[in-house]
C-alpha positions as CSV (number, residue, x, y, z in Angstrom):
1,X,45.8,54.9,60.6
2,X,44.6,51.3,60.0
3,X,46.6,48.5,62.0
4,X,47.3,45.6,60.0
5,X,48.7,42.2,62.0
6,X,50.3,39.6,60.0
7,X,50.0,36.3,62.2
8,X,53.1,34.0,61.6
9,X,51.9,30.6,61.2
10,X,54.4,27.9,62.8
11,X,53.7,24.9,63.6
12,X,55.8,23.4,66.7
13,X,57.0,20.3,67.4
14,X,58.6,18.9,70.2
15,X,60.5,16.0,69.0
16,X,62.6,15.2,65.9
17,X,60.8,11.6,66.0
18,X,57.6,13.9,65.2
19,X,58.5,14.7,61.6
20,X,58.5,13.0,58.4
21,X,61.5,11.3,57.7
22,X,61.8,13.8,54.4
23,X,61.6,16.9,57.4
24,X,63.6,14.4,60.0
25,X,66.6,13.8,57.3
26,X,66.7,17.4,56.3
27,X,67.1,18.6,60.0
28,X,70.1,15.8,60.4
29,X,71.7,17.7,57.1
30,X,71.4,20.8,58.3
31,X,73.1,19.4,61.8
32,X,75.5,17.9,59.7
33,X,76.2,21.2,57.6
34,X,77.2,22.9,60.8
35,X,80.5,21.1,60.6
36,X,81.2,23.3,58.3
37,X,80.6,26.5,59.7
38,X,83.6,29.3,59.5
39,X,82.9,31.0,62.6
40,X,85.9,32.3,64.1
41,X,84.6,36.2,65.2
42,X,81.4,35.3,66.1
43,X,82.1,31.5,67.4
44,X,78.5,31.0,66.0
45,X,77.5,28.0,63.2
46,X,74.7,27.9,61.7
47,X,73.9,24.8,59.3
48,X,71.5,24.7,56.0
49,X,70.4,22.2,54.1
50,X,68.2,22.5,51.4
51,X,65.4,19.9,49.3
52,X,65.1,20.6,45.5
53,X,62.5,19.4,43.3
54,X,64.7,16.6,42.3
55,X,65.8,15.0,45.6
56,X,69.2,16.7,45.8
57,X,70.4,18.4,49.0
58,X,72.5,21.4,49.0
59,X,74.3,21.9,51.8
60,X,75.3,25.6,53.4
61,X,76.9,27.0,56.2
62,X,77.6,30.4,57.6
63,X,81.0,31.8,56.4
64,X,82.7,34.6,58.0
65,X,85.1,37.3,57.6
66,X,87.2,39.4,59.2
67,X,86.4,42.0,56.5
68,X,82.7,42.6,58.1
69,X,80.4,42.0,56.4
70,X,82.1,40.3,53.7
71,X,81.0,36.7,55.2
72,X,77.9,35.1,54.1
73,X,74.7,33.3,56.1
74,X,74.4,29.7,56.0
75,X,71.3,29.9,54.2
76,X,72.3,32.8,51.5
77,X,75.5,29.9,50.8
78,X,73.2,27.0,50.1
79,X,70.4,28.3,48.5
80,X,73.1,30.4,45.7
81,X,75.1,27.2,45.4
82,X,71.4,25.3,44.9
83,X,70.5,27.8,42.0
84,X,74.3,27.6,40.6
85,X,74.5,23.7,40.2
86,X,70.8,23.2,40.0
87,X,69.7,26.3,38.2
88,X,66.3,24.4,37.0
89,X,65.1,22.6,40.3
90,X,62.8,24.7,42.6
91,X,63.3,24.3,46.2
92,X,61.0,22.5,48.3
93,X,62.1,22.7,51.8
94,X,65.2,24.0,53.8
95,X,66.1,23.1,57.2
96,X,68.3,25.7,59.7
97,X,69.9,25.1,62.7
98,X,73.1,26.6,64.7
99,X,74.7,26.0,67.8
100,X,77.3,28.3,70.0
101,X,80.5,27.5,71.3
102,X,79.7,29.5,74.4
103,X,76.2,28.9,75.3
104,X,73.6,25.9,74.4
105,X,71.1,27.3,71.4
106,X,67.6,25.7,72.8
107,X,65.4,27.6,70.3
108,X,65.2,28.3,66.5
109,X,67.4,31.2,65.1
110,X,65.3,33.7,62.8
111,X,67.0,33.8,59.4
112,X,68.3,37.5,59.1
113,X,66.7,39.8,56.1
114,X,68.8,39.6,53.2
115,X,68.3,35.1,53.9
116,X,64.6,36.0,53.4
117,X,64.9,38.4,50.5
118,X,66.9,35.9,49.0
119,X,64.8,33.2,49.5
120,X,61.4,34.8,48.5
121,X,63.9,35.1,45.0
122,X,63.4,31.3,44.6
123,X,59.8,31.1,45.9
124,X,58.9,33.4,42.9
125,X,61.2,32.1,40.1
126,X,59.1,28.7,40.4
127,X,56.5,30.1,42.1
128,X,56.7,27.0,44.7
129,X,56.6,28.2,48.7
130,X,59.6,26.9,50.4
131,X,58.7,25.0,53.6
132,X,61.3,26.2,56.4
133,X,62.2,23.4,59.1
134,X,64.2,25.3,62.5
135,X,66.0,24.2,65.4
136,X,68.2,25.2,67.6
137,X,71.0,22.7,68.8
138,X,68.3,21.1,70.3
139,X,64.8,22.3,71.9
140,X,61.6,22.9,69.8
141,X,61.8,22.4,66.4
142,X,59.7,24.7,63.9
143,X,58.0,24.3,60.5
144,X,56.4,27.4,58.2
145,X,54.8,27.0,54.5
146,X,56.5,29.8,52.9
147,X,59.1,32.4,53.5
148,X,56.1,35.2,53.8
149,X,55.3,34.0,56.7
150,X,58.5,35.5,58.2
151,X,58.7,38.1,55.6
152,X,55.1,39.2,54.5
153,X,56.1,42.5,52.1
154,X,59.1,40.8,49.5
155,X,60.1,43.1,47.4
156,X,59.5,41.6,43.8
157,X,60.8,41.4,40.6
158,X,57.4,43.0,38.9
159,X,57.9,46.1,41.1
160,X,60.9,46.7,39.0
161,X,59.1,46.9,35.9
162,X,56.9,49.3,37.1
């Protein structure tokens, strides 16, 4: 048996100042996306916003139900709506953040996944990585290239026509 380790590459950040303002106003969508947040079971928001090729931002948020698992993940909403409204544009960068109303979120949340099978979707249509940007409520903020780097083995759309 052969070990194989897939290294994650982040990079880490310790200030919002220490962005690009295209990184910086993505993160204060995403904050801003929260708002929106149905979260009544899990008392849990989590806030997307996402940067297509054409300068629009498609905001998501998480979306429960009481009929488990019927709700959907912040970044599953925007990313769909992105691809319904803007069906041509490829994504260029999505930022994710959440915050609890019992305890203060200081690190990034890990998008759960079906978010990253769903994503790599959009990576390979245009065949454009999407940079992730992620923060907790506050703390460290993190940025990765491409969804493999949190999702190395996608299952893709040639592997059906095999």
């Amino acid at each position: 048996m052969e070990l194989i380790k897939k290294e994650i590459t982040l990079k880490k950040y310790s200030s919002i100042d220490d962005l690009s303002s295209e990184e910086k106003n993505l993160l204060i969508k995403a904050r801003e996306a929260i708002k929106t947040a149905y979260a009544p079971y899990s008392k849990f928001h989590v806030g997307c916003a996402v940067l297509l090729q054409n300068d629009e931002i498609v905001l998501g948020s998480n979306q429960e139900n009481s009929a488990y698992p019927s709700g959907l993940c912040a970044e599953r909403v925007a990313i769909f709506s992105a691809g319904a409204n803007f069906p041509n544009q490829a994504v260029k960068m999505m930022a994710i953040t959440a915050q609890s109303d019992d305890y203060p979120v200081t690190r990034p949340i890990a998008s759960c996944g079906a978010c990253l099978q769903s994503i790599s979707e959009y990576e390979m249509k245009f065949n454009s990585p999407i940079q992730f940007i992620l923060q907790g409520e506050n703390g460290d903020i993190y940025t990765a290239e491409s969804v493999k780097s949190f999702l190395p083995f996608t299952f893709f759309l040639n592997e059906l026509k095999k």
